[in-house]
N, CA, C and O of each residue as an XYZ file, in Angstrom:
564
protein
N       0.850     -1.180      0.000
C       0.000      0.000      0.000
C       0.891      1.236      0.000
O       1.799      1.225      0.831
N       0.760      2.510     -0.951
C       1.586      3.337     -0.645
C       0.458      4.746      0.317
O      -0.596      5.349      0.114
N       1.530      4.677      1.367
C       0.967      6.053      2.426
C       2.055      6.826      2.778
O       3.246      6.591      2.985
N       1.161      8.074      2.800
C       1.777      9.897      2.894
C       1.466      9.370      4.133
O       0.510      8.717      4.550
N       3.297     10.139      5.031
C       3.429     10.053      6.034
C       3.687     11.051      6.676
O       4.587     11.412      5.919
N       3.669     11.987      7.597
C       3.888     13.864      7.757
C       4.163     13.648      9.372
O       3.827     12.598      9.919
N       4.644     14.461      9.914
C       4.269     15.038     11.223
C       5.033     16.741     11.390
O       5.344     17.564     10.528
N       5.091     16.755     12.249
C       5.742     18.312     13.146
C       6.907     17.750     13.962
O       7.432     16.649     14.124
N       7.082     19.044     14.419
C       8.414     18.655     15.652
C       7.938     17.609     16.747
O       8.646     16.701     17.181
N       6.950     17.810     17.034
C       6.280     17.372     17.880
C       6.103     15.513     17.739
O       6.193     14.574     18.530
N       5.828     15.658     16.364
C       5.604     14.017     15.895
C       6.984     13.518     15.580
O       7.284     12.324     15.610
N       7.748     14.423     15.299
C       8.737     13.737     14.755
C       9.407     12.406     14.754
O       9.549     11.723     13.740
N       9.966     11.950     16.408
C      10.223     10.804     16.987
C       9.576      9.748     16.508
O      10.054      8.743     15.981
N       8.261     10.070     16.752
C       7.181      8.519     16.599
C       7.126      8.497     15.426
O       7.247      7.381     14.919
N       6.910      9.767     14.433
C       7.034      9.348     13.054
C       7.911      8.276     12.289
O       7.495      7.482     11.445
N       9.133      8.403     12.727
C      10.213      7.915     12.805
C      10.118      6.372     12.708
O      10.515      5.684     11.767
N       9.290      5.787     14.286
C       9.214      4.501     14.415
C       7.862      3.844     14.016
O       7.379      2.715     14.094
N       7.428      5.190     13.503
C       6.085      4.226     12.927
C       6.967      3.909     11.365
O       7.056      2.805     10.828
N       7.424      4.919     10.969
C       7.911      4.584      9.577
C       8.746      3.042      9.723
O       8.780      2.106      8.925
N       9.228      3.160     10.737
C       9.751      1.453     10.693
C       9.200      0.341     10.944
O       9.735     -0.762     10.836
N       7.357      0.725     11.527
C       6.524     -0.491     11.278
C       5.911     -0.582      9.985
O       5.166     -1.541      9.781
N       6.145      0.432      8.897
C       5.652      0.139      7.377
C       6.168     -0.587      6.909
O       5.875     -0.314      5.745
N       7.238     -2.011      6.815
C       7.901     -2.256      6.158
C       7.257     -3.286      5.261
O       6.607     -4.216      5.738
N       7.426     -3.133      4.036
C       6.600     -3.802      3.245
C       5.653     -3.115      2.149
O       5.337     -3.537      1.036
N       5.271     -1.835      2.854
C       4.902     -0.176      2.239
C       5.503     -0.093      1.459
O       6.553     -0.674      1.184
N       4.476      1.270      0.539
C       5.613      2.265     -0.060
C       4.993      3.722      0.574
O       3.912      4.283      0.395
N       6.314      4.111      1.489
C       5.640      4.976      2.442
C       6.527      6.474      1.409
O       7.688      6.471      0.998
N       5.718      7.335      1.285
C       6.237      8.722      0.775
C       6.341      9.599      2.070
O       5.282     10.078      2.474
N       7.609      9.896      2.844
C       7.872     11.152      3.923
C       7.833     12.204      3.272
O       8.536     12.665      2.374
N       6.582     12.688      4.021
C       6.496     14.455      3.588
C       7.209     15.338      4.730
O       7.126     16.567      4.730
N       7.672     14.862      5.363
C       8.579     15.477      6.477
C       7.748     15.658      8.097
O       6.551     15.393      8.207
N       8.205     15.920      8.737
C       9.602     17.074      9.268
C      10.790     15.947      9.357
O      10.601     14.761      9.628
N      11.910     16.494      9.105
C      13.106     15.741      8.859
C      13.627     15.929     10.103
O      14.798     15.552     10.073
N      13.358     16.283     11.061
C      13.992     16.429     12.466
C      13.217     17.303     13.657
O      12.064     17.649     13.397
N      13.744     17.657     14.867
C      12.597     17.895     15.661
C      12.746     19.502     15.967
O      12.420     19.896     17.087
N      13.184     20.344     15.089
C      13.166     21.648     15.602
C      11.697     22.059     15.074
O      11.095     21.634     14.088
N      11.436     22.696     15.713
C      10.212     23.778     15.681
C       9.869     23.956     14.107
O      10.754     24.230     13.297
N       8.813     23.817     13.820
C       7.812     24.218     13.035
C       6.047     24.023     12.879
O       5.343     23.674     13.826
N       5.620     24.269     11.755
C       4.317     24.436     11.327
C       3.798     23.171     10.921
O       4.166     22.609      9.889
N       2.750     22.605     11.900
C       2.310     21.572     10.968
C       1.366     21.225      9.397
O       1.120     20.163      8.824
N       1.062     22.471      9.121
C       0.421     22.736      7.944
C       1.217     22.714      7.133
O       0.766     22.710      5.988
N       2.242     22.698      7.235
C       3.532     22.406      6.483
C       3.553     21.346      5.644
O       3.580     21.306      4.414
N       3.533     20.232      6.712
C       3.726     18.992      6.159
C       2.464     17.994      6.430
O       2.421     16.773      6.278
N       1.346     18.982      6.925
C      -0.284     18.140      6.656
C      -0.564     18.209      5.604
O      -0.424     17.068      5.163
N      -1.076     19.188      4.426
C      -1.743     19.438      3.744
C      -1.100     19.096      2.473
O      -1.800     18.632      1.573
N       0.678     19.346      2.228
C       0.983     17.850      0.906
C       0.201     16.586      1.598
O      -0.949     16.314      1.253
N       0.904     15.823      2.607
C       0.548     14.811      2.746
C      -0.786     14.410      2.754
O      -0.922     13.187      2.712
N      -1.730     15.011      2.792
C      -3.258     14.847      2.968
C      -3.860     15.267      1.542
O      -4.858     14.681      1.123
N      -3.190     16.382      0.728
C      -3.581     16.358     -0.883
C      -3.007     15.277     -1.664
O      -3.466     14.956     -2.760
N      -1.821     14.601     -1.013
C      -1.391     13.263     -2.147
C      -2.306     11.716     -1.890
O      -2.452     10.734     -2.617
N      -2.844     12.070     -0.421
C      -3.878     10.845     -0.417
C      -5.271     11.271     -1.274
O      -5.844     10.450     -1.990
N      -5.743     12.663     -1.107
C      -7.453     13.023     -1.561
C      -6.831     13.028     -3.359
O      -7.799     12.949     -4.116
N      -5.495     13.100     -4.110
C      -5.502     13.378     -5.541
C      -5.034     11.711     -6.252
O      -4.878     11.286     -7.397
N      -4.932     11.121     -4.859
C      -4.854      9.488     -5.381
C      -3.311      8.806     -5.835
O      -2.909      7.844     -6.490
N      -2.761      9.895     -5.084
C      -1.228      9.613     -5.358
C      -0.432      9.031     -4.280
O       0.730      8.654     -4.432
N      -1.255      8.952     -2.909
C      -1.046      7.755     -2.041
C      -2.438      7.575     -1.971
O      -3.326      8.367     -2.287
N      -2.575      5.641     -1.202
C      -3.538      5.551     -0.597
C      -4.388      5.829      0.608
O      -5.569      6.157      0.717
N      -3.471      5.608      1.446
C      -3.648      6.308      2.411
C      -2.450      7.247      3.298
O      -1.237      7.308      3.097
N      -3.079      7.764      4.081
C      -1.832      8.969      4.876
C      -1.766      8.328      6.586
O      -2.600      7.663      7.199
N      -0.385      8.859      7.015
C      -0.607      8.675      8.669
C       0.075     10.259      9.022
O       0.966     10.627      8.257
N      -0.260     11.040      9.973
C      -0.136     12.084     10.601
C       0.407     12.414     11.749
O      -0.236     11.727     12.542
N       1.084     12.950     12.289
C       1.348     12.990     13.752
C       2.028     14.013     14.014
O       3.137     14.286     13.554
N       0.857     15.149     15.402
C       1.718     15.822     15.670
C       1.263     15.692     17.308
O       0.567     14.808     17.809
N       2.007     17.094     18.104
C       1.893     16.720     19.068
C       0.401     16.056     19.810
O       0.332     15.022     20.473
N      -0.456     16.777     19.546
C      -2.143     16.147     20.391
C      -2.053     15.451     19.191
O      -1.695     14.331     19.556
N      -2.165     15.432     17.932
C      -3.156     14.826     16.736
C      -4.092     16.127     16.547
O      -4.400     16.277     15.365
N      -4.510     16.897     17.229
C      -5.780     17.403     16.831
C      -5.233     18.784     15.630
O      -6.168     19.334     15.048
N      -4.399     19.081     15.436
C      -3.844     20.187     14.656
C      -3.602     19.358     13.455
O      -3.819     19.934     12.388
N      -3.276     18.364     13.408
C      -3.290     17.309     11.812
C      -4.523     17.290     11.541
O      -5.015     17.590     10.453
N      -5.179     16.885     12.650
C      -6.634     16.456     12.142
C      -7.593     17.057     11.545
O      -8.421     16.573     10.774
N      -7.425     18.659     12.085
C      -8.222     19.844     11.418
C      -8.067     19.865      9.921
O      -8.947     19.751      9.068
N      -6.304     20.096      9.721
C      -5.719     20.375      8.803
C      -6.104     19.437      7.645
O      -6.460     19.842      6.538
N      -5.992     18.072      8.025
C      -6.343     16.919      6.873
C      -7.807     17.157      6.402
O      -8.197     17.245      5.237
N      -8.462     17.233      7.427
C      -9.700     17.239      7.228
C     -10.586     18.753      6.124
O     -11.693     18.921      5.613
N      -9.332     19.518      6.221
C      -9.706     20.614      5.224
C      -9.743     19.755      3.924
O     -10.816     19.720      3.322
N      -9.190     19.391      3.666
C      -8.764     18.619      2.142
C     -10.007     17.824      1.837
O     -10.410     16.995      2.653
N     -10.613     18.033      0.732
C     -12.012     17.702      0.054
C     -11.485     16.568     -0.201
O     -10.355     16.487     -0.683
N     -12.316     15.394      0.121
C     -12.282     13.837      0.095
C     -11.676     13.246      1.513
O     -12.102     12.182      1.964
N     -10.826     13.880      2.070
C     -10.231     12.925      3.102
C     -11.227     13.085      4.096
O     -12.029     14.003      3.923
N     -11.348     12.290      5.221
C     -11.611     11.783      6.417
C     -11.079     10.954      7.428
O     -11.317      9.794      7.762
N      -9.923     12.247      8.036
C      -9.056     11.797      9.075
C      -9.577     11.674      9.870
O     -10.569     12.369     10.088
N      -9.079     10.541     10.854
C      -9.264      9.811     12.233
C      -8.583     10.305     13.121
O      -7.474      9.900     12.771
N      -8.389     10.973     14.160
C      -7.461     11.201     15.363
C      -7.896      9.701     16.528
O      -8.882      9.282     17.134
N      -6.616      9.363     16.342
C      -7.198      7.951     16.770
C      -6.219      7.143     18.282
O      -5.222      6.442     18.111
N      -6.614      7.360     19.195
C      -5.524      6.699     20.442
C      -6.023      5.537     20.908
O      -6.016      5.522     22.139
N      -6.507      4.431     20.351
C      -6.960      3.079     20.896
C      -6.629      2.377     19.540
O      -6.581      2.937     18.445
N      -6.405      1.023     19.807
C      -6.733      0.072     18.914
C      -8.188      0.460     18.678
O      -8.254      1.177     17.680
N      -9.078      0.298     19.098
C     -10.144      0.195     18.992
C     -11.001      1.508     17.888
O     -11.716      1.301     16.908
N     -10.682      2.539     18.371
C     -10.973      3.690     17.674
C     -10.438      3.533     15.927
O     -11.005      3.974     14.928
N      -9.029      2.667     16.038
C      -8.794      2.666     14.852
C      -9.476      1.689     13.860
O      -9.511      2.135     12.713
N      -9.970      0.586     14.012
C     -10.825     -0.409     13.629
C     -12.087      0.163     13.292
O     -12.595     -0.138     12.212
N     -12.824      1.174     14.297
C     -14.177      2.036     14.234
C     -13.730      2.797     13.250
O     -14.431      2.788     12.238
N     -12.795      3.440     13.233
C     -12.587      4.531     12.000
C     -12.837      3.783     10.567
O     -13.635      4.058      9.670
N     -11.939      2.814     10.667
C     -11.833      2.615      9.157
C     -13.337      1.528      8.889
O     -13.684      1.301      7.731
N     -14.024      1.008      9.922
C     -15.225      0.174      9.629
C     -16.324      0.974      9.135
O     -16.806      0.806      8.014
N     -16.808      2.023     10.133
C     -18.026      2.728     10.053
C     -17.473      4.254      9.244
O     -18.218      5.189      9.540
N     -16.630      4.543      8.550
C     -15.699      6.009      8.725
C     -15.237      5.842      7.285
O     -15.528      6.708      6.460
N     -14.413      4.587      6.889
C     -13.744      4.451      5.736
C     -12.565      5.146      5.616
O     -11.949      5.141      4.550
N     -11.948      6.101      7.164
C     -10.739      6.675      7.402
C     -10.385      6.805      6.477
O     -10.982      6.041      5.719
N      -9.228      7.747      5.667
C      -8.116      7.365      4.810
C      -6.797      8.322      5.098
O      -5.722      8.528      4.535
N      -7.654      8.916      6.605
C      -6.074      9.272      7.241
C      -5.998      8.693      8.228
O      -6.899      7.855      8.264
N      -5.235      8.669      9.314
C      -4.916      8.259     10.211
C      -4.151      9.165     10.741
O      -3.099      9.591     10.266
N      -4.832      9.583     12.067
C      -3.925     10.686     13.466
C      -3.455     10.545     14.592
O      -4.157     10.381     15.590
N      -2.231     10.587     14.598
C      -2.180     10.130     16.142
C      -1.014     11.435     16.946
O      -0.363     12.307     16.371
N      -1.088     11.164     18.234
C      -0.502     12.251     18.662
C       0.672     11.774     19.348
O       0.710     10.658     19.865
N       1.734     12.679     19.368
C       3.117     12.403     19.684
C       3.594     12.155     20.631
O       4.607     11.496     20.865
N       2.376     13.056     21.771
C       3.184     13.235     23.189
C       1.849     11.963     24.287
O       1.875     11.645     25.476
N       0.923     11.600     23.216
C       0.234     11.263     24.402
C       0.125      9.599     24.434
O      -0.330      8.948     25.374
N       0.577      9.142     23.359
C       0.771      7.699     22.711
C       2.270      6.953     22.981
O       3.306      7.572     22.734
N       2.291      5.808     23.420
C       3.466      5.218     23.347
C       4.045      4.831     21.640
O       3.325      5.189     20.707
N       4.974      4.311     21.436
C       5.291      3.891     20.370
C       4.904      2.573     20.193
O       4.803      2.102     19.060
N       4.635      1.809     21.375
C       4.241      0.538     21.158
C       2.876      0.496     20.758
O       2.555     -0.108     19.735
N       1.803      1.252     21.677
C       0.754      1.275     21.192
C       0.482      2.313     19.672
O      -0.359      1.881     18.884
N       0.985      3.238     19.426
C       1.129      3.598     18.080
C       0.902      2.279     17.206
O      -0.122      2.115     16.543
N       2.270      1.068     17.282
C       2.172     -0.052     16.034
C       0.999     -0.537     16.061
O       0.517     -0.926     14.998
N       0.199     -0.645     17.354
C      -1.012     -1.819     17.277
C      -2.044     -0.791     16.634
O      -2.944     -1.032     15.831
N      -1.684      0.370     17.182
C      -2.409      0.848     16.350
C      -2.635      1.384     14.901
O      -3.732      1.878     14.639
N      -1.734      1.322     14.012
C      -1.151      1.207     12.632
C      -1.547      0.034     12.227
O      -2.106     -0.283     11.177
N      -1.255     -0.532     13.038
C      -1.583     -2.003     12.166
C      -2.877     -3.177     12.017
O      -2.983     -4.265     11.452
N      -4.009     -2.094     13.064
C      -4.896     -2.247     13.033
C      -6.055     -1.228     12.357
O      -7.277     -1.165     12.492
N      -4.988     -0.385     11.490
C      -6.013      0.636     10.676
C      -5.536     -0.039      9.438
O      -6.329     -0.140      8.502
N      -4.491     -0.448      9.344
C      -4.031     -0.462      7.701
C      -5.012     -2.248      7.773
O      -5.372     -2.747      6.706
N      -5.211     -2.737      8.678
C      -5.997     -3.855      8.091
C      -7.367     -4.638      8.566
O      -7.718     -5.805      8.737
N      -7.943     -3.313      8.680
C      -9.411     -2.918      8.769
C      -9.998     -2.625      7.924
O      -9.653     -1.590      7.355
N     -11.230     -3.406      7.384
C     -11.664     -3.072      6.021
C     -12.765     -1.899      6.337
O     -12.927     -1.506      7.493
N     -13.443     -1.414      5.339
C     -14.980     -0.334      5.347
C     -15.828     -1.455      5.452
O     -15.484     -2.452      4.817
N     -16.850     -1.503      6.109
C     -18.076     -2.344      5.988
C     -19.023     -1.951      5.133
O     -19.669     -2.893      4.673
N     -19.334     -0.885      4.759
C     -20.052     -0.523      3.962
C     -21.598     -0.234      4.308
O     -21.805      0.325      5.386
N     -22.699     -0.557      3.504
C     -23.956     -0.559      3.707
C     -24.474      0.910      4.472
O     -24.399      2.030      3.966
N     -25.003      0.580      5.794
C     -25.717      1.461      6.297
C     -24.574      2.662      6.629
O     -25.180      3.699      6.901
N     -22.994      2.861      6.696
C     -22.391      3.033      6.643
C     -22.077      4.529      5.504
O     -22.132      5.758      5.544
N     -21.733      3.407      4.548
C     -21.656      4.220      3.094
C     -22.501      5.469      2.632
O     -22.220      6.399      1.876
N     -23.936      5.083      3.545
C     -25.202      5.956      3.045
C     -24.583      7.100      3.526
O     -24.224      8.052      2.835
N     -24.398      6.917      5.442
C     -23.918      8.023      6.391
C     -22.938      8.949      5.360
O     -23.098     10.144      5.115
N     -21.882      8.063      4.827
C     -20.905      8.786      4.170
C     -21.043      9.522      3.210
O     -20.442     10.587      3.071
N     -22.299      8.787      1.995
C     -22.915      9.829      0.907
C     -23.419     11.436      1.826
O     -23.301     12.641      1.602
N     -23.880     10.769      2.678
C     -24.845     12.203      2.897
C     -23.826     13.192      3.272
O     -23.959     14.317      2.790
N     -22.522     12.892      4.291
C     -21.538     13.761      4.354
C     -21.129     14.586      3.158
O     -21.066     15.808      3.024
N     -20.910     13.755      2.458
C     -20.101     14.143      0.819
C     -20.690     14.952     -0.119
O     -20.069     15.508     -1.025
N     -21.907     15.036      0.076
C     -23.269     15.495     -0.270
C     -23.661     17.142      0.087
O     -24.150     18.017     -0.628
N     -23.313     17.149      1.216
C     -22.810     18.703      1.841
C     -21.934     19.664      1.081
O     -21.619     20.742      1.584
């Protein structure tokens, strides 16, 4: 699967070791290349226009809360990022949600639970049905 991968200073670290649970990916780093200070709109909004223009499949995000990716992705017409800190949330996202970002936050997540949680979005399917409708009507707006 290829996924846009982004964070901030803030994400930086975990970005890092999530990028080393992709293996097998084709992961595109939209940066931050290290942890000094910057803007996360920086490196949300490539990474979140190369998933909504179909040039990745999906994206993962991370900055410090998640919630400043999450805004940001969520500007981008087609996506529907997840800010997501459970296994569980991430499974709900992509079942009832059809996710095709994924958010997580830097300072409040371990790295261990980060993988379970990566690796329980990337292989979570959409269920569809009563689902899908919810989603037309969003899209529909």
């Amino acid at each position: 699967m290829k996924i846009a991968l982004a964070s901030d200073h803030a994400g930086f670290e975990l970005k890092e070791a999530v990028k080393n649970f992709l293996t097998g990916h084709d992961v595109t780093d939209f940066g931050t290349d290290n942890s000094d200070s910057m803007d996360y709109p920086d490196t949300g909004f490539p990474a979140a226009k190369a998933v909504a223009s179909g040039e990745c499949e999906r994206g993962i995000l991370i900055c410090g809360s998640g919630i400043g990716m999450s805004i940001v992705a969520n500007k981008v017409t087609g996506i529907r990022a997840a800010l997501c800190q459970t296994v569980q949330f991430a499974e709900l996202s992509r079942k009832h949600n059809n996710a095709n970002v994924l958010v997580l936050s830097g300072r409040f997540i371990s790295r261990y639970l980060a993988k379970d949680i990566v690796e329980a979005w990337l292989t979570t399917d959409f269920e569809g049905g009563r689902h899908q409708k919810r989603l037309d009507k969003i899209n529909s707006k």
